[in-house]
C-alpha positions in Angstrom: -18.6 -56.0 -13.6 -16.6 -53.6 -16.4 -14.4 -55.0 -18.3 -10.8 -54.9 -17.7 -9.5 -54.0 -20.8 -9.2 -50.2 -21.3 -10.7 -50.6 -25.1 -13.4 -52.3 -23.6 -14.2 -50.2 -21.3 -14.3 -47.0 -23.4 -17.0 -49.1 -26.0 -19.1 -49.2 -22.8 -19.0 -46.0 -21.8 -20.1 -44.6 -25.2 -22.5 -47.6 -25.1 -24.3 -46.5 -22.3 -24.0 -42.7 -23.2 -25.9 -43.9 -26.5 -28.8 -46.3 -24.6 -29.0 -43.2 -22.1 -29.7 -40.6 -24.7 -32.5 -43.0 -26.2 -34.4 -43.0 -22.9 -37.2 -40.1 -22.7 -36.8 -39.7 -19.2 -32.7 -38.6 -19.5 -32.2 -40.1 -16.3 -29.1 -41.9 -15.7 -28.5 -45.2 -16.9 -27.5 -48.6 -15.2 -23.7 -48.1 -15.0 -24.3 -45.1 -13.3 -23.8 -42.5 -15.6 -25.3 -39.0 -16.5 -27.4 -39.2 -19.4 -26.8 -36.7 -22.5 -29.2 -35.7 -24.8 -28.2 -35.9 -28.6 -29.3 -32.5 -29.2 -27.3 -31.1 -26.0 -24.4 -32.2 -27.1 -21.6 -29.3 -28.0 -24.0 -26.9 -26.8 -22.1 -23.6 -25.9 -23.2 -21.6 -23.2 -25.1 -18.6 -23.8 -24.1 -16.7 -20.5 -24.0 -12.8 -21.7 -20.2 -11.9 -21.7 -18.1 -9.6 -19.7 -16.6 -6.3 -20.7 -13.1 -5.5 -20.5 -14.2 -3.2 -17.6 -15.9 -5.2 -15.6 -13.9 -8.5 -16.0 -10.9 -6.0 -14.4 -12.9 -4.7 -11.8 -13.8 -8.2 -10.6 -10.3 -9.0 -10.1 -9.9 -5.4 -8.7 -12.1 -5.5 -6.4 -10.2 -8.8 -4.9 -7.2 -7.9 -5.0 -6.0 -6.8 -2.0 -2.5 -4.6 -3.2 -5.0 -2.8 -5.3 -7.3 -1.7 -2.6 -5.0 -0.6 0.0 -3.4 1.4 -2.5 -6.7 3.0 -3.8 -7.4 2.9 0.2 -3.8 5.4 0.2 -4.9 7.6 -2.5 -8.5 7.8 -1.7 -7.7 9.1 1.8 -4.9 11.5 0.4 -7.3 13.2 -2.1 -9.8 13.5 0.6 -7.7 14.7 3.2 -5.9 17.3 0.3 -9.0 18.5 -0.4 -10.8 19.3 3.4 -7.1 20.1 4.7 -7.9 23.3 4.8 -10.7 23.5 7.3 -10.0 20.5 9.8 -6.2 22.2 10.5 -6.1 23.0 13.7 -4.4 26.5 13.1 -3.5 28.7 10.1 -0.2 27.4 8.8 1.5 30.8 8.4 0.9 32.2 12.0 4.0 31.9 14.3 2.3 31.0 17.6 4.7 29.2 19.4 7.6 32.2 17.8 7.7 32.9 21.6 9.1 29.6 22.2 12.1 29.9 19.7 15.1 30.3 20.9 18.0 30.4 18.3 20.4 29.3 20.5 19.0 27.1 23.2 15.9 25.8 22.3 15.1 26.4 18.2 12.4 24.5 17.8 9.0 24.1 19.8 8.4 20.5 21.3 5.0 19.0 21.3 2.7 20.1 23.7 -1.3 21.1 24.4 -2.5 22.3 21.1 0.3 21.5 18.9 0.3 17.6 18.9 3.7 17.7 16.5 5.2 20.7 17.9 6.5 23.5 15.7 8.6 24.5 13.1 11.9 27.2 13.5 9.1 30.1 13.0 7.1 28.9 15.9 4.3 27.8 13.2 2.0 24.5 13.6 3.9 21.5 12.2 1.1 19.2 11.9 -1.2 22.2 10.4 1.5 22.7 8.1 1.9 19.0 7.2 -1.8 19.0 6.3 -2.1 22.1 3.9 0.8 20.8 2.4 -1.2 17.8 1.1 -3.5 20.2 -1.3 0.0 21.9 -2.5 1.6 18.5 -3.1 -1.7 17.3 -4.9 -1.7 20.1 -7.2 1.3 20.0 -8.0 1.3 16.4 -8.5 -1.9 16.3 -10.7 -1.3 19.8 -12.8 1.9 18.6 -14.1 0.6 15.3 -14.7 -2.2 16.2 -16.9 0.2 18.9 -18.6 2.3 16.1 -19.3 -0.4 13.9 -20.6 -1.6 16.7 -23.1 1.6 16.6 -24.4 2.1 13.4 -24.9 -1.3 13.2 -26.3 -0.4 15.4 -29.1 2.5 13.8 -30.0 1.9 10.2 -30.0 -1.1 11.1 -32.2 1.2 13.2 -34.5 3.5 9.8 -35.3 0.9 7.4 -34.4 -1.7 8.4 -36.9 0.3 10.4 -39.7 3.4 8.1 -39.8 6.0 8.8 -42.0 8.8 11.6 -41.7 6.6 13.3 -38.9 6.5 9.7 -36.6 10.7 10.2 -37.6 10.8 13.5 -36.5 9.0 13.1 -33.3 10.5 9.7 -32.4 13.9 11.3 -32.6 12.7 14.5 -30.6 11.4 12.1 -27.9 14.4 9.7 -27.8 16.6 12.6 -27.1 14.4 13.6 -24.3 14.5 9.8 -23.0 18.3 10.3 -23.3 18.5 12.5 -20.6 17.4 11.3 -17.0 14.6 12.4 -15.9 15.5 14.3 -12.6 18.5 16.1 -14.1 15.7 17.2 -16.8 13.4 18.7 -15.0 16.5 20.5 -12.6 17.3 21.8 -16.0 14.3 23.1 -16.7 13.5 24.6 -13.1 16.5 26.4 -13.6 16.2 28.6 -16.9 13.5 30.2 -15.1 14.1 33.7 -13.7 12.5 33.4 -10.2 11.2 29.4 -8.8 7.7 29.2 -8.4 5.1 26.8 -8.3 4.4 26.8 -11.8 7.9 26.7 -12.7 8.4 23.0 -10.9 4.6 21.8 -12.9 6.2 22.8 -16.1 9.5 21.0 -15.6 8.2 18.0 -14.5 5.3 18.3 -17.2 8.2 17.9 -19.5 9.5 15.3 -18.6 6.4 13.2 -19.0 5.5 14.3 -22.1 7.9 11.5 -24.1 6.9 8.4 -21.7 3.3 8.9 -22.5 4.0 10.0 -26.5 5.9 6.6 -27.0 3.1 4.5 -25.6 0.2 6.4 -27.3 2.1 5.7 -30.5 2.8 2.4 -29.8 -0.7 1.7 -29.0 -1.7 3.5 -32.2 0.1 1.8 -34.3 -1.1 -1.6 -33.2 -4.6 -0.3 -34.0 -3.6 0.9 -37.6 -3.2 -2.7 -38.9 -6.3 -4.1 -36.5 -9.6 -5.0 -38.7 -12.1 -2.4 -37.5 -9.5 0.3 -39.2 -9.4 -1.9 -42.4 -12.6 -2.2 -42.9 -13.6 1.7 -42.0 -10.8 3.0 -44.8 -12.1 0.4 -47.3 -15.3 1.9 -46.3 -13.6 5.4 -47.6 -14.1 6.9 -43.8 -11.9 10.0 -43.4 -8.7 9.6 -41.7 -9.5 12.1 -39.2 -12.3 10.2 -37.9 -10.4 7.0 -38.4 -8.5 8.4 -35.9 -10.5 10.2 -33.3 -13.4 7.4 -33.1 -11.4 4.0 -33.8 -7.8 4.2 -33.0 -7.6 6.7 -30.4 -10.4 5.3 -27.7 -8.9 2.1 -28.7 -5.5 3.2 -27.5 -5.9 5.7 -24.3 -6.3 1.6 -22.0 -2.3 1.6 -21.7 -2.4 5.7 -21.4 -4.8 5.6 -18.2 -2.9 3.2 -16.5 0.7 4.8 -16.9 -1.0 8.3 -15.6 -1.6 6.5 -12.2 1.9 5.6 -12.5 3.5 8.9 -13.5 1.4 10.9 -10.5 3.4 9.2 -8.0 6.6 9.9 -9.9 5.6 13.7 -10.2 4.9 14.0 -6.5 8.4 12.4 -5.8 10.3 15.3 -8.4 8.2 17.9 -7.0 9.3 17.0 -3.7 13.3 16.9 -5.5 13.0 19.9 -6.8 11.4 22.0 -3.9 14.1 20.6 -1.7 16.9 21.6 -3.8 15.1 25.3 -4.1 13.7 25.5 -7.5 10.2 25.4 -6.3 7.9 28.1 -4.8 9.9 30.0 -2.5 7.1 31.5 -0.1 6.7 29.0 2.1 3.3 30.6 3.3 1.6 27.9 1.6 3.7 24.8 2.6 4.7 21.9 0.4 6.0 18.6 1.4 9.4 19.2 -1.1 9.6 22.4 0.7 9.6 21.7 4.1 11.9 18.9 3.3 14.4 21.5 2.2 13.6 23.8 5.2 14.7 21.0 7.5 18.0 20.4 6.4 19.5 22.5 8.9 18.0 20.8 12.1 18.4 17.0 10.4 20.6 16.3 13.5 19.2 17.6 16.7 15.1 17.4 15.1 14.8 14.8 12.6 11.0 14.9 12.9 10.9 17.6 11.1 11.9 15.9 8.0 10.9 12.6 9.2 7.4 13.6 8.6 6.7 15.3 5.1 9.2 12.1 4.2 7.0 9.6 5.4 4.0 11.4 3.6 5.6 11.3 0.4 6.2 7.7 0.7 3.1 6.6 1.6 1.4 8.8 -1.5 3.9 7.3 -4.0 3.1 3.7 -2.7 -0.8 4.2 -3.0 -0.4 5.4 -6.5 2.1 2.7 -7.5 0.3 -0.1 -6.0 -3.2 1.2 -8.0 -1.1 2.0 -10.6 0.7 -2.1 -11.1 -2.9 -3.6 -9.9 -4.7 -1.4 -12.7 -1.7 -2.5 -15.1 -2.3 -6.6 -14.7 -5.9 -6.2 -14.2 -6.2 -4.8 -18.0 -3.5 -6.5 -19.7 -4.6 -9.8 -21.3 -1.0 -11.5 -21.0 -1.7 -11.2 -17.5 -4.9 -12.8 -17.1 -5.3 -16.2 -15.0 
């Protein structure tokens, strides 16, 4: 029978705790309970630990927003890359043109062959719609990594040097910030003499170059003052590999994660910017943007044909924003449960 009074009953429990770590045989004791060894007691767990890596990839790999957007991306790469050889016809030759007819009937319906019908040239719209993934894609990732180079440079200019150059290129990059970021890169597109390709990459390159200089030197900066830096300058290690071995690997977590983030804004202003015309006018090799733009002038009678390359461009955004936030939580420690 326990006692009834709480005190009591607490001096019993440690009592039998204390006659059970007496016995050899650490069995349990009378009242029931477990039996704990003196020299057990405290002991920590020596389970080997987790990297940062691999504790995110555990939560990664059950999360399900990440995978269908790495699902998204995944396919879109894949398909970007092959598009070229499982098209069903070349995505320049007009052979429906014998279907067009300006007035009556300008563009082809579906039918045997041509699953989505064609375009106002009498060329493959789903053939079109697939090449036009590998243009998208390069586009996409070139002025991406363009960006990111930038970027790079900079935020290690004001992250690692401080001083008047971290003023100088702080103020450079808030005036860019200033500006939105569409009306930038329109900007840009524009000084060129003729549109192109390239002249869309650069623009939007551009525009990415402050997001990811601000965050490198934010993240360099919090590594200036962390211990590891201390100790290698009191060590009388040279700033430049202070720099390239300790800060910088230390700081490119945050970096990684906002590239997923900034490829499915580039695809979305390449898209802006080839529909407005400042993007590759040759429509030989297609572009989502640009076929966008080309449909304008059948919106009403043939919405498919912007209905389509839309929906595309959606669906690539959403895969690499959804990897993007689910990479974003899975490596931030504020957001760990």
């Amino acid at each position: 029978m326990s006692p009834a009074n709480p005190f009591d009953r607490r001096k019993q429990r440690i009592d039998d705790l204390a006659a059970g770590s007496a016995r050899p045989s650490g069995r349990g004791t009378a009242s029931g309970g477990a039996a704990v060894a003196v020299d057990d007691a405290g002991a920590v767990d020596e389970s080997p630990g987790v990297s940062l890596i691999a504790s995110a990839w555990r939560r990664l790999r059950r999360d399900p927003v990440f995978l269908v957007g790495a699902a998204i991306t995944i396919a879109f790469i894949v398909l970007a890359v092959i598009s070229p050889w499982i098209a069903p016809h070349d995505p320049d030759a007009r052979l429906l043109i014998d279907q067009v007819r300006r007035q009556s009937n300008p563009i082809p319906g579906p039918q045997p062959g041509f699953p989505l019908g064609g375009d106002d040239k009498g060329r493959d719209l789903l053939s079109r719609l697939l090449v036009g993934s590998q243009q998208t894609l390069i586009v996409g990732v070139a002025a991406t990594l363009l960006g990111l180079a930038g970027g790079l440079v900079l935020g290690i200019l004001a992250g690692a040097i401080g001083g008047g150059v971290d003023s100088f290129v702080m103020r450079a990059v808030d005036v860019l910030l200033s500006i939105p970021s569409l009306l930038l890169a329109v900007s840009i597109a524009a000084l060129a003499r003729e549109p192109s390709q390239w002249t869309v990459i650069v623009a939007i390159a551009v525009v990415q170059v402050p997001v990811f200089a601000r965050l490198l030197r934010g993240s360099m900066l919090a590594q200036r003052s962390s211990d590891h830096v201390l100790a290698a300058r009191a060590l009388g290690v040279k700033r430049r590999a202070i720099v390239f071995r300790h800060m910088l690997p230390n700081s490119l977590g945050p970096v990684i994660v906002q590239t997923t983030l900034v490829l499915a804004t580039s695809i979305i202003d390449a898209a802006a910017l080839s529909f407005l015309g400042l993007g590759n006018p040759d429509d030989a090799k297609p572009e989502w943007g640009q076929m966008l733009g080309r449909a304008q002038q059948y919106i009403i009678e043939y919405p498919h044909l912007a209905v389509y390359p839309a929906l595309c461009i959606i669906l690539v955004a959403l895969g690499f924003t959804l990897m993007g936030e689910s990479l974003r939580e899975a490596l931030d420690p504020k957001s760990r449960k």
